[in-house]
C-alpha positions as CSV (number, residue, x, y, z in Angstrom):
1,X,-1.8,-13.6,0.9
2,X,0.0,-11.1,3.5
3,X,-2.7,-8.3,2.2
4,X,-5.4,-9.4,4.7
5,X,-2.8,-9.2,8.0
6,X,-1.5,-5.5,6.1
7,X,-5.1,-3.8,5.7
8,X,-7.9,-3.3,8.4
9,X,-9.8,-6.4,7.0
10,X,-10.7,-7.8,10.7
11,X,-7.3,-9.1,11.5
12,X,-5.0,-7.8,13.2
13,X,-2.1,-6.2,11.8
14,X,0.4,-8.9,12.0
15,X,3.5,-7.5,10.2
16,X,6.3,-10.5,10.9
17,X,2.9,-13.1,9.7
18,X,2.2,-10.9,6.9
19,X,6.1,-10.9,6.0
20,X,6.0,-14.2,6.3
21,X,3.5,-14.8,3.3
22,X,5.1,-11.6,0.7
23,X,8.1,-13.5,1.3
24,X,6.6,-17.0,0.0
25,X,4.9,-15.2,-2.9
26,X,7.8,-13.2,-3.8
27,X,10.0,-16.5,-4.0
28,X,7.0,-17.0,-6.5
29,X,7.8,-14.1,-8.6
30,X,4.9,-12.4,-7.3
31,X,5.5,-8.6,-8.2
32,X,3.4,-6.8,-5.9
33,X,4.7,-9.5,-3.2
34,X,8.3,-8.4,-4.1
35,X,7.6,-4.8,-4.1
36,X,6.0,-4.9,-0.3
37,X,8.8,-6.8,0.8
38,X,11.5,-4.2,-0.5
39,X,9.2,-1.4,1.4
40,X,8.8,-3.7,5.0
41,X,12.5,-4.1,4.9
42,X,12.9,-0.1,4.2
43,X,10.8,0.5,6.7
44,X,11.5,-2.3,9.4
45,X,7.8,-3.7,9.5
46,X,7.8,-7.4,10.4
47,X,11.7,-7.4,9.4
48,X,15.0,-5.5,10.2
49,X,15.3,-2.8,8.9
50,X,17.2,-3.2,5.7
51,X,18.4,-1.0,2.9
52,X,20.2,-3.5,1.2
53,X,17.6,-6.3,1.7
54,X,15.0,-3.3,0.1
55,X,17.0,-2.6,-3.0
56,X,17.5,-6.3,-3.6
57,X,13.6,-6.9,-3.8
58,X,12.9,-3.7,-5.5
59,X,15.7,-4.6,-8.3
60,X,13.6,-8.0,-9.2
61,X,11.4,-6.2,-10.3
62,X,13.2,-4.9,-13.2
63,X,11.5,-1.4,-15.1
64,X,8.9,-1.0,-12.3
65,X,8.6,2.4,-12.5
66,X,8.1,2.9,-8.2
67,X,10.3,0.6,-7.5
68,X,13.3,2.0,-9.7
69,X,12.6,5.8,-8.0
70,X,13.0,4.0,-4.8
71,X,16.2,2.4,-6.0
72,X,17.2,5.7,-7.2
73,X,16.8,7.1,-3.5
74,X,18.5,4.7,-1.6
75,X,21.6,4.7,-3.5
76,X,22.5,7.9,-2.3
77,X,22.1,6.7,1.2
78,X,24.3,3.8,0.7
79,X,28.0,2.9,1.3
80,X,29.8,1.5,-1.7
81,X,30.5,-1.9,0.3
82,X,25.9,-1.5,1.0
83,X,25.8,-0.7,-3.0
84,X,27.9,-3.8,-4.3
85,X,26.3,-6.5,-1.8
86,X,23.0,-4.9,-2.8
87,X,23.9,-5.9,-6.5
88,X,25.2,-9.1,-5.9
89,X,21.9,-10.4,-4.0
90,X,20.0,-8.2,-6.7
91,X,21.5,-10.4,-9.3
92,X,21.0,-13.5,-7.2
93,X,17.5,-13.0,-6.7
94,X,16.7,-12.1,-10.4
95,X,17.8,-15.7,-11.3
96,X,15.9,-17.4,-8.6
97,X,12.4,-15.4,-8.5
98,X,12.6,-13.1,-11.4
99,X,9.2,-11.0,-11.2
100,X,6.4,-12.9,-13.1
101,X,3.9,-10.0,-12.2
């Protein structure tokens, strides 16, 4: 998975690769996947930086303890227009790739 272009394992670090494969495994319900996706996009590492995108990924996960303090953070940075399209695709994703951790 993305891990191996994320940590010094003899390739470079590759973030828009690495994004590449979190995103495929997170469309998997791949927890850990969807929690690295929600930070790249916080941070802008191998994506836009996104606060919306970030909440959306961090809110599949459901009770994830990190991810929900996260959530918890960003709100308070957020418009209200930023808060309810952050729902919306939160609620979108958690059909499609609900976490399967």
């Amino acid at each position: 998975m993305g891990n191996a272009y994320i940590l010094d394992q003899g390739i470079d670090k590759d973030f828009v690769e690495a994004m590449h494969w979190y995103r495929k495994a997170a469309e998997q319900g791949v927890a850990q996947a969807q929690f690295n996706l929600g930070n790249a996009y916080f941070r802008g590492e191998g994506v836009p930086e996104d606060i919306v995108e970030a909440y959306a990924w961090w809110s599949v996960l459901g009770e994830h303890e990190i991810a929900r303090v996260y959530i918890n953070l960003i709100e308070a940075m957020m418009t209200q227009e930023q808060l309810d399209q952050a729902r919306k695709l939160s609620h979108e994703r958690m059909q499609k790739f609900g976490s399967k951790k």
